[in-house]
C-alpha angles and dihedrals in degrees: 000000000000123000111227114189096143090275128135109257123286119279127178109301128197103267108271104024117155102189096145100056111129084022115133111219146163134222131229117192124210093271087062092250126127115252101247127208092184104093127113091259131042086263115129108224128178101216098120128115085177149057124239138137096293097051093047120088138179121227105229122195102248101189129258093058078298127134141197143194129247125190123233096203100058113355105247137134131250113230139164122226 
């Protein structure tokens, strides 16, 4: 995926950096979709040709010079499992 927050594009950061936190950004997966929270499940799809809340998340600091996602669109986190 590329992370696209109308930033330039991403370059080597110091390990740990956490410049995008409180950013707002979106995600485009390889097929050129946006990556979607809105369906019926917790299940992340990229379906999306739009941005709207559900394809919009803010980057939260989550500890360690680690970072999450939030979803705008209904506060949850993104997680793998």
């Amino acid at each position: 995926m590329r992370c696209s927050a109308g930033l330039p594009q991403p370059t080597a950061t110091p390990e740990g950096s956490t410049a995008l936190v409180g950013k707002t950004v979106s995600l485009t997966a390889v097929n050129g979709k946006l990556v979607s929270a809105a369906n019926s499940g917790d299940i992340l799809i990229a379906n999306r040709d739009n941005t709207g809340s559900y394809e919009k998340f803010e980057v939260v600091d989550a500890g360690n010079g680690l970072v999450g996602f939030k979803c705008l669109g209904n506060g949850k986190y993104v997680c793998a499992e």
